[in-house]
C-alpha positions in Angstrom: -13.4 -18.2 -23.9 -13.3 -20.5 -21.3 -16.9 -19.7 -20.4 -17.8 -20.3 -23.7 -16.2 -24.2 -23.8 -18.0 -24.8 -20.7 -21.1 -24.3 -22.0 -20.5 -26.7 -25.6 -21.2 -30.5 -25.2 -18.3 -32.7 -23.7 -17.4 -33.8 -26.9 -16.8 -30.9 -28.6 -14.8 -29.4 -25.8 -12.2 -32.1 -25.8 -12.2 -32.1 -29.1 -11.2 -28.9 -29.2 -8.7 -28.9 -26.4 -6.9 -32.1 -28.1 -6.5 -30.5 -31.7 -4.9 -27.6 -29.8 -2.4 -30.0 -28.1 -1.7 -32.0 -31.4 -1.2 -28.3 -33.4 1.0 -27.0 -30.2 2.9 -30.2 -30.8 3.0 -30.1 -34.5 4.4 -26.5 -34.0 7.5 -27.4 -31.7 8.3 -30.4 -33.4 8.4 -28.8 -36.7 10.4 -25.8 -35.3 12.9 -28.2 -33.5 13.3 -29.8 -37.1 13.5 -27.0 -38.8 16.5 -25.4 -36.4 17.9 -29.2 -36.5 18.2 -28.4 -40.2 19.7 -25.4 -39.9 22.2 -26.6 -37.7 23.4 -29.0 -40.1 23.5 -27.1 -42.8 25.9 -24.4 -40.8 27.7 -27.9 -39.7 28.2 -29.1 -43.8 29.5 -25.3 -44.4 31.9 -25.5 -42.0 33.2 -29.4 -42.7 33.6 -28.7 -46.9 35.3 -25.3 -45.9 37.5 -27.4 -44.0 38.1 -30.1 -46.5 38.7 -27.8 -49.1 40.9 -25.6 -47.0 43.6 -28.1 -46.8 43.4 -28.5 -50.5 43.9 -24.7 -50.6 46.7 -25.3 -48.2 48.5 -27.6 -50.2 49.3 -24.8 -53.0 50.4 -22.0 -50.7 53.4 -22.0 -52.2 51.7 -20.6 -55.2 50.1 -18.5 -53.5 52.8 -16.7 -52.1 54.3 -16.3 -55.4 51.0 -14.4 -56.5 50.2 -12.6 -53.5 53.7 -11.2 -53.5 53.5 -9.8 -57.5 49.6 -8.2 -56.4 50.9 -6.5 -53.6 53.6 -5.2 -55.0 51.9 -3.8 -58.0 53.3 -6.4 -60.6 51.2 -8.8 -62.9 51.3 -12.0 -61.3 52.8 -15.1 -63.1 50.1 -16.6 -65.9 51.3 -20.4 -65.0 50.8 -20.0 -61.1 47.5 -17.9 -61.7 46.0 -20.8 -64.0 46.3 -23.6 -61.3 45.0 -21.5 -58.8 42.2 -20.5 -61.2 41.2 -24.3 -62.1 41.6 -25.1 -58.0 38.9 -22.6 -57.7 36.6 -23.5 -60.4 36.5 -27.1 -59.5 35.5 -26.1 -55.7 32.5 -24.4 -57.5 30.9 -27.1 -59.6 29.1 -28.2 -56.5 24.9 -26.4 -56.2 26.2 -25.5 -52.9 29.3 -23.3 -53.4 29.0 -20.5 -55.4 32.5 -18.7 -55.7 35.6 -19.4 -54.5 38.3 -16.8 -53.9 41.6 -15.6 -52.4 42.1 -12.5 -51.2 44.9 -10.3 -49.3 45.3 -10.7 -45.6 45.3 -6.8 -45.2 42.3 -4.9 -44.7 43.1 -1.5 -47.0 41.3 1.5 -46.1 39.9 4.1 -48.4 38.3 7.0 -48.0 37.3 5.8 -44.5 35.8 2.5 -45.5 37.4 -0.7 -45.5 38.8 -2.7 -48.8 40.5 -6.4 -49.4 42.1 -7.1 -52.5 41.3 -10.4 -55.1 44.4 -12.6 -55.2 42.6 -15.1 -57.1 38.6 -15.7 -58.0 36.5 -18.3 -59.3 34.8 -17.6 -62.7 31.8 -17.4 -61.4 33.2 -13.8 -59.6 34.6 -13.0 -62.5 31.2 -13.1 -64.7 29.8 -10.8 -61.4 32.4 -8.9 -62.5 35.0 -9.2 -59.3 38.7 -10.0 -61.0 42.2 -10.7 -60.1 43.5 -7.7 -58.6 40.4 -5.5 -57.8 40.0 -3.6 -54.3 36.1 -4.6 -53.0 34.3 -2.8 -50.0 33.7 -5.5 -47.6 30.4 -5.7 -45.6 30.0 -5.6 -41.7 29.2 -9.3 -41.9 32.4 -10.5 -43.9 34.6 -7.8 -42.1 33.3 -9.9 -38.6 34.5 -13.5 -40.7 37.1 -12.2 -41.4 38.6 -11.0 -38.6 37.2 -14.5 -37.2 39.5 -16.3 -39.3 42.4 -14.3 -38.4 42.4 -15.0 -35.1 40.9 -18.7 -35.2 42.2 -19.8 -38.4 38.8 -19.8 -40.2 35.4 -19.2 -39.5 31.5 -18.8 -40.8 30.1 -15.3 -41.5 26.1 -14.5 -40.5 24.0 -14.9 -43.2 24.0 -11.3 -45.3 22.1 -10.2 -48.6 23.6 -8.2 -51.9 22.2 -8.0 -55.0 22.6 -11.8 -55.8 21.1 -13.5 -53.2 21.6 -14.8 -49.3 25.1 -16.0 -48.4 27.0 -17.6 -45.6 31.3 -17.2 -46.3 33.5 -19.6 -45.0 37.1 -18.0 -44.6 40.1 -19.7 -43.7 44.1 -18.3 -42.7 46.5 -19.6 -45.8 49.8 -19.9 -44.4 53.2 -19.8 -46.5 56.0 -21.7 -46.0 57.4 -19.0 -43.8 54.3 -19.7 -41.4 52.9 -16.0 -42.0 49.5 -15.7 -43.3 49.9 -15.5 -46.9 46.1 -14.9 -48.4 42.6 -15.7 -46.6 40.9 -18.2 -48.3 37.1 -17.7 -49.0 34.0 -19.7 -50.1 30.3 -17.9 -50.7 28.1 -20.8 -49.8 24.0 -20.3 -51.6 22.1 -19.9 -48.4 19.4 -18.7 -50.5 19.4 -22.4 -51.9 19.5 -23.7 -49.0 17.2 -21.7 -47.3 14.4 -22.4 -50.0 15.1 -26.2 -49.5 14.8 -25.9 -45.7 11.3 -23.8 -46.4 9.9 -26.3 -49.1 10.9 -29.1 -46.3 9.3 -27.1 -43.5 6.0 -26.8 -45.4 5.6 -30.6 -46.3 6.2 -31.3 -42.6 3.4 -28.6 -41.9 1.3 -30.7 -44.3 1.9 -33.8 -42.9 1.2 -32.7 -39.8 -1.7 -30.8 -40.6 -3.0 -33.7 -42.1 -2.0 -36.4 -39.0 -3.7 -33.9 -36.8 -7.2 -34.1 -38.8 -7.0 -37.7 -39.1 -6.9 -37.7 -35.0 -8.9 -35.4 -34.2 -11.4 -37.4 -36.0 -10.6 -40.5 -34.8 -10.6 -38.8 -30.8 -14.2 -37.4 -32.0 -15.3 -41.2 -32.8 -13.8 -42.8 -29.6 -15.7 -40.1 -27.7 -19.1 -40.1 -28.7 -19.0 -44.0 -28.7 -17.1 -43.9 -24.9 -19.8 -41.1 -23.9 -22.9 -42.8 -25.0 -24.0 -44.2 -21.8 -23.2 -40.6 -19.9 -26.2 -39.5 -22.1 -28.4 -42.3 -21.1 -27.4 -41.6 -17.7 -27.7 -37.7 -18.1 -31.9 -38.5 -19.9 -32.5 -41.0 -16.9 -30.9 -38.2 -14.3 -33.5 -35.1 -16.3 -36.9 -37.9 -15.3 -36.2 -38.6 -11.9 -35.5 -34.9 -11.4 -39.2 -33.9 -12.7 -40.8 -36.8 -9.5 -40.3 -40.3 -11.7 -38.3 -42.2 -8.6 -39.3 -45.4 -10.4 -36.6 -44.9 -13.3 -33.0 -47.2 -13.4 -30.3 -46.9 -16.1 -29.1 -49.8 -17.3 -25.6 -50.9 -16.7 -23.5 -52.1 -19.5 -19.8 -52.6 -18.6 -17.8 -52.1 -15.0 -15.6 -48.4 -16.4 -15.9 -45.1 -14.7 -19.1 -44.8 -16.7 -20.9 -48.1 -15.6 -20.0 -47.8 -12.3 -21.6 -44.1 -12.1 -24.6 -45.2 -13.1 -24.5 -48.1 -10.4 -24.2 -45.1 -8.2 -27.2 -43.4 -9.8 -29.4 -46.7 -9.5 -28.4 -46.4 -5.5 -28.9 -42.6 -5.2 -32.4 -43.1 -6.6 -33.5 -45.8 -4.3 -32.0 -43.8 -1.4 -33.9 -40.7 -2.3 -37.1 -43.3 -3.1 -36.8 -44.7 0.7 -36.2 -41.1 1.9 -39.6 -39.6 0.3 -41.8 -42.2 1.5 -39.9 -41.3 5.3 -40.0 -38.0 4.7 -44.1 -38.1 4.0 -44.7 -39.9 7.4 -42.9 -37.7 9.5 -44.3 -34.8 8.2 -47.6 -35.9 8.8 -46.8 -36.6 12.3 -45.1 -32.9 12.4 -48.5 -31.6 11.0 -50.3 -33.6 13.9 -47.9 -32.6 16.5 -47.6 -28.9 15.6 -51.4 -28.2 16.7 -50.8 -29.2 19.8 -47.8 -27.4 20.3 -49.2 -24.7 19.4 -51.9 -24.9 22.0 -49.1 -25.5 24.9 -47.4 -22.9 23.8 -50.0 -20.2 23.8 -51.1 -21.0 27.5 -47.7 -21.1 28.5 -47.3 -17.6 26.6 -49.9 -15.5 28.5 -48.4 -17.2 32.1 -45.0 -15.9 31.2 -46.6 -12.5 30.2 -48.0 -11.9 33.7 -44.5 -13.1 35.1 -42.9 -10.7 33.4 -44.9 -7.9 34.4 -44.7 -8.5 38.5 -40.4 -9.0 37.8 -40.4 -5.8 36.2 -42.4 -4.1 38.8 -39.7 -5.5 41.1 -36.5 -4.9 39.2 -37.8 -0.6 39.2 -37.8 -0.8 43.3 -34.6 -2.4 43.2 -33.3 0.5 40.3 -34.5 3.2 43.1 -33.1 1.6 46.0 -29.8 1.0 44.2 -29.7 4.4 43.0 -30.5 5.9 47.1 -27.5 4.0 47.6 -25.1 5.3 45.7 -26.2 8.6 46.4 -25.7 8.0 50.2 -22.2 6.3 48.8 -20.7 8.9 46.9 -22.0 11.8 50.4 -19.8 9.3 52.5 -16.9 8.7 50.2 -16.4 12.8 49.8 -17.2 13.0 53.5 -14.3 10.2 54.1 -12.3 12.1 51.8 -12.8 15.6 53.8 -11.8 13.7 57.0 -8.7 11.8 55.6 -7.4 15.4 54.4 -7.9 17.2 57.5 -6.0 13.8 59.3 -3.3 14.6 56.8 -3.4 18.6 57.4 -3.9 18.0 61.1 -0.5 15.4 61.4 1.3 17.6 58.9 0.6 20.7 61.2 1.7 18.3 64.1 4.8 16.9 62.2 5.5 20.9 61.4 4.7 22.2 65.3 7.2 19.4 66.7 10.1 20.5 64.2 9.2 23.5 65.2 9.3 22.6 68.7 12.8 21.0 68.3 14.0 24.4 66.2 13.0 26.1 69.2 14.6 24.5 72.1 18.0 24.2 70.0 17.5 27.8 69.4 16.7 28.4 73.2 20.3 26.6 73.4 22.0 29.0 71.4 20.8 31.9 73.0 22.3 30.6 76.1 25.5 29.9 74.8 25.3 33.4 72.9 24.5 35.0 76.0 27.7 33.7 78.2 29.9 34.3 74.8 28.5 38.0 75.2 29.3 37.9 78.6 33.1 36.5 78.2 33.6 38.6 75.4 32.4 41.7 77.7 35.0 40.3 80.8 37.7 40.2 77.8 36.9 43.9 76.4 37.3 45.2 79.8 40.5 43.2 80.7 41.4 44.8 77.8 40.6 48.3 78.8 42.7 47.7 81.8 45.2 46.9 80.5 45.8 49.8 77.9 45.1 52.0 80.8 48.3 50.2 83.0 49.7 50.6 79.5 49.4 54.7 79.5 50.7 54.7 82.8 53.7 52.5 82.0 54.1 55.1 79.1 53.8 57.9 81.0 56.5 56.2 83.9 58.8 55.8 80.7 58.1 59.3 79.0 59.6 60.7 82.8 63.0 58.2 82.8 63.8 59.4 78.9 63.1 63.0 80.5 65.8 62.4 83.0 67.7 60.5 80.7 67.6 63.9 78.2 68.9 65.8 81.2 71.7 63.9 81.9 72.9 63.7 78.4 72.4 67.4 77.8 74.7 67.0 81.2 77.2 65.4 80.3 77.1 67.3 76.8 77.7 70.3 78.7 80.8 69.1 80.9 82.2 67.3 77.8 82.4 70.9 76.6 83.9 72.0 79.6 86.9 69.6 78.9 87.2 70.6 75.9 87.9 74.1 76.9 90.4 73.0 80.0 92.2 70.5 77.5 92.5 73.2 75.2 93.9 75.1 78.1 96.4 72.0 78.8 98.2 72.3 75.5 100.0 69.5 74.7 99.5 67.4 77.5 95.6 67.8 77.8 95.0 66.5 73.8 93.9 62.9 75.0 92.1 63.9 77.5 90.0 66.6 74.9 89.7 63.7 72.5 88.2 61.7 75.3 85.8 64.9 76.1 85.3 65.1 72.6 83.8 61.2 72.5 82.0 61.7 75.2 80.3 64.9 73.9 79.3 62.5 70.2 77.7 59.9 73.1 75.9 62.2 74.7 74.4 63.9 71.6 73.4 60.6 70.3 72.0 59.6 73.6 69.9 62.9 73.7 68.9 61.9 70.1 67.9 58.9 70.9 66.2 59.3 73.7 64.1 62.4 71.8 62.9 59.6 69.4 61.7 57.4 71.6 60.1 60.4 73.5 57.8 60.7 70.1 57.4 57.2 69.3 55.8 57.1 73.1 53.9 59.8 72.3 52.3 58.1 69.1 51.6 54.9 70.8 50.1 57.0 73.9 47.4 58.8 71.8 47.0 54.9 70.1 46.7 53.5 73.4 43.9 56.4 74.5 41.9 55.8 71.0 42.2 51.7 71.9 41.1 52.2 75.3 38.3 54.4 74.5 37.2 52.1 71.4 37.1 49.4 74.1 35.1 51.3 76.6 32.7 51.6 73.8 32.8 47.8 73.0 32.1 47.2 76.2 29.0 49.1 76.6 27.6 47.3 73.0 28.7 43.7 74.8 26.8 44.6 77.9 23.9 45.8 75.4 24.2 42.5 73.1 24.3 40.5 76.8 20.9 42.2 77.8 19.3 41.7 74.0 20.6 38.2 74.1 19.0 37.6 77.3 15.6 39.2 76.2 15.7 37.0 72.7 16.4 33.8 75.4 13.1 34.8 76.7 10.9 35.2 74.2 12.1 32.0 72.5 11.0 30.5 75.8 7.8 31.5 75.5 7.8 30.6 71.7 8.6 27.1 72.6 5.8 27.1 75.6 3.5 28.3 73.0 4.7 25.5 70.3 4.6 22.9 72.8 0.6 23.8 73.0 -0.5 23.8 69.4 1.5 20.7 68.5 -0.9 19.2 71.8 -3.9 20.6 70.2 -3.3 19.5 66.7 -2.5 16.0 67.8 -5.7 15.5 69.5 -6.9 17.1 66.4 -5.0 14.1 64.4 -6.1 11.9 66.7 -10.1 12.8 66.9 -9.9 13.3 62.6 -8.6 9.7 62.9 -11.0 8.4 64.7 -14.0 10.0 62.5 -11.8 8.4 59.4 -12.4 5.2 60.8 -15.5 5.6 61.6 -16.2 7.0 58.3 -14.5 4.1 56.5 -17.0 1.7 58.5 -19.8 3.3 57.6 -18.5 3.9 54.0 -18.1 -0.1 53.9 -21.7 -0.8 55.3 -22.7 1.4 52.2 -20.8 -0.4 50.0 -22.2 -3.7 51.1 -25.3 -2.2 51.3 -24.5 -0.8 47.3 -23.5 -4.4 46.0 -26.6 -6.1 47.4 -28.9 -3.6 45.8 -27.1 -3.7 42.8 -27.3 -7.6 43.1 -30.6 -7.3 43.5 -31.1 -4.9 40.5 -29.0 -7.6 38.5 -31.0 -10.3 39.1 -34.2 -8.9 38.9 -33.4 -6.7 35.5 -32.0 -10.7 34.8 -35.0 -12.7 36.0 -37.1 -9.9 33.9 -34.5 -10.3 30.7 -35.2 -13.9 31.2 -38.9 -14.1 31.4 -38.8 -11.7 28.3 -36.6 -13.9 26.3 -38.8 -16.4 27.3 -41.9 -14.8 26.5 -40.5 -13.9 22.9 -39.7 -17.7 22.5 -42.6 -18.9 23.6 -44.2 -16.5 21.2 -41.7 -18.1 18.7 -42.1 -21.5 19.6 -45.9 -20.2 18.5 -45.5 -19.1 15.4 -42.9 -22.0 14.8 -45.6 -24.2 15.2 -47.6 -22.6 12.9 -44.8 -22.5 10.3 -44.1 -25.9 10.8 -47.4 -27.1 10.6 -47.5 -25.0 7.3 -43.8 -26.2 6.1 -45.3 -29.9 6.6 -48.2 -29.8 4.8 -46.3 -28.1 1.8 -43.9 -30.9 2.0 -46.4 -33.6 1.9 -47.7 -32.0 -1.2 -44.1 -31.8 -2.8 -43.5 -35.2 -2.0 -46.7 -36.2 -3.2 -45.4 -35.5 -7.0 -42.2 -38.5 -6.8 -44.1 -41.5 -7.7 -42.5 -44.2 -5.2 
């Protein structure tokens, strides 16, 4: 669409786009009325429910009195019902209210739907058939007023439809003289009525509106065209000097946005005037000019051509030599790196032969001190052994006394005895002395006894004493074995640590010759590499010195046919330019 607009005259578009603004405006301002209007009316309901509450208010006392008879089933007094009946008639003489009513404060339920009960109606209820007395099924929209105006005091319903029309309900608490809610009092308000009024209102606003937009609309089309005039002088004067008329001027009529463009125009076309007739000379003098370049240019091309040639010639020598180079580079750097490894292995060997070396000499150490521990422990074994042989003979010294000492006891058993027998002989006067015998007979048993176990337990450590002594003769002959093995391991470990001493010599001249190579071979790797970066310099800048007579070669070629298209671009200018009459 908006494609569409940008393509229709200037006029037309803000034509357009203006009578959309005045309708958009027409629209909100008549739907802001129109809710204004509602508004009231809801306002008017609510202020004659009010004022005709307290008029209700004022006759509660006959209210009670009939809403006391109806709920209890009785007919309600004829006076009290009159009054009330004329109260209500006289609310409804107004276009606006409708019926007027009283009802029970109760909500009665039947059959699961909810009832109130008429107190009192209007006449106009009672022609729709709705009298004192009779149970109606109340709406959603009444049951929400209506429980509104118990809690509040009074309230409006939303607007609901029956069979009669579109109503509003005002309902309002009526309190007896007890201050308990005696009846609700209720007033159907037409918003049918008013709702048609509101509509009829809305539409002559529409109208008005409609018509006030048309008017300016028209009057914006006018003012337009008239205020756009000169932009279409401007825009015919702008179409001739675009087909070559630089001679053209628009005439300027008044000092607005309008005038002063085409004050700008008049300028623009006298710069682009001044600029053509420019523009002609120099591109004859380009024309001119470009023949001659292109002369220079071609000379200068085939000298650069034969430059190019000899550089490249030099830049493939200098490709061969750098390429020798690094082949002779990479020999020497895995020639240094053969060296440097058999440095390392040669000074790891050497590191290894000296710990070796030191392994050696402390184990040369501990051979000697094995060998004297061999040897004490060989002078201690044979103490030994002489000493369980004095032992045997001590045993056998003892084993002779306990021999004697069995002798004597078997003695002295035996004379005991005997003065036994001569104290027997004695009678009375030899009893102590057989007692005595007698003693001496129990001490020389025990004696014997005695001496008989230590006889045995001599025995046992004598055969002990033999097995020790010849289980130490036997040590002795394995320490005076272990001496000799220990003194034959001391040897060989001597010559081990001659023959260590040696190869950790060798291998450190062998470190120190690799070393030397390594250095060597590092110098000789760094004359390469200097020799590497000066042929690769000199590849560089010969393969740059070529690159650059090249490029030149290809610009000079350029610069060639430049000059051709430039002589070419000028003389097609000149004939453009010839078209603007200046």
């Amino acid at each position: 669409m908006f494609g569409w607009l940008k393509r229709r005259s200037l006029v037309f578009t803000s034509s357009i786009m203006i009578s959309l603004l005045l309708l958009v405006l027409v629209g909100v301002m008549t739907s802001l009325m129109y809710n204004a209007e509602r508004q009231a009316a809801y306002n008017e309901f609510e202020q004659v429910g009010f004022k005709l509450k307290e008029q209700a208010q004022a006759n509660n006392n006959l209210i009670s009195i009939t809403g006391a008879a109806i709920g209890a089933g009785k007919e309600a007094p004829a006076d009290e019902m009159l009054i009330l009946k004329k109260l209500l008639d006289k609310m409804t003489d107004d276009d606006l209210i409708t019926n007027a009513y009283y009802i029970t404060p109760e909500i009665i339920n039947k059959d699961g739907k909810a009832y109130l009960r008429n107190l009192q109606v209007s006449e106009s209820l009672i022609k729709a058939g709705s009298a004192p007395g009779d149970d109606f099924q109340i709406i959603d929209a009444m049951l929400k007023g209506f429980e509104e105006a118990k809690k509040d005091n009074d309230g409006l319903t939303a607007v609901y439809e029956d069979e009669f029309g579109r109503w509003i309900t005002y309902m309002a608490q009526i309190k007896g003289e007890d201050g308990k809610t005696a009846a609700v009092f209720g007033l159907d308000f037409n918003y049918g009525k008013v709702e048609a009024k509101m509509n009829k209102m809305l539409w002559k606003t529409i109208a008005v509106g409609v018509i006030i937009d048309l008017i300016g609309i028209a009057l914006i089309v006018l003012l337009t065209r008239i205020a756009l005039k000169p932009l279409r002088v401007l825009a015919a004067t702008a179409k001739e000097a675009a087909q070559g008329n630089l001679m053209v001027q628009v005439p300027v009529t008044n000092s607005n946005e309008i005038g002063q463009a085409a004050s700008s125009f008049n300028e623009m076309i006298a710069s682009l005037r001044e600029l053509t007739i420019q523009i002609e000379r120099t591109s004859r003098e380009v024309s001119e000019s470009s023949g001659s370049l292109k002369d220079a240019a071609s000379q200068t091309a085939s000298a650069t051509h034969e430059i190019t040639e000899a550089i490249q010639h030099v830049a493939t020598g200098s490709e061969t030599q750098l390429i020798s180079s690094q082949e002779c580079q990479r020999a020497m750097e895995e020639m240094v790196i053969g060296i440097q490894r058999i440095a390392d292995s040669a000074t790891v060997v050497s590191d290894l032969a000296s710990d070796t070396s030191v392994l050696a000499e402390n184990g040369e150490v501990i051979i000697d001190r094995t060998i004297q521990q061999m040897m004490t422990i060989e002078e201690h074994v044979h103490n030994a052994a002489d000493a369980m042989s004095e032992l045997n003979q001590s045993n056998v010294r003892i084993e002779d006394i306990l021999s004697h000492i069995s002798e004597v006891a078997n003695q002295t058993n035996l004379l005991a005895l005997n003065a036994s027998i001569e104290a027997a002989r004695a009678g009375e006067h030899g009893k102590g002395f057989g007692v005595v015998a007698q003693e001496i007979r129990k001490l020389a048993e025990r004696s014997k006894e005695s001496s008989d176990e230590i006889t045995s337990i001599l025995h046992t450590i004598g055969e002990r004493s033999r097995e020790v002594a010849g289980s130490l003769a036997s040590t002795t002959e394995e320490a005076q074995a272990g001496t000799k093995l220990a003194g034959e391991t001391g040897e060989s470990f001597r010559a081990i640590l001659a023959s260590v001493k040696q190869v950790s010599e060798q291998v450190q001249e062998v470190s120190a010759a690799s070393e030397q190579m390594s250095a060597g071979s590092e110098e000789i790797a760094a004359s390469l590499d200097e020799l590497e970066r000066m042929a690769e310099g000199s590849a560089s800048h010969s393969q740059e010195v070529a690159a650059a007579s090249e490029e030149q070669l290809a610009s000079v070629e350029e610069v060639v046919g430049a000059s051709e298209q430039l002589r070419s671009l000028a003389t097609e200018l000149r004939a453009a330019v010839g078209r603007f009459k200046v």
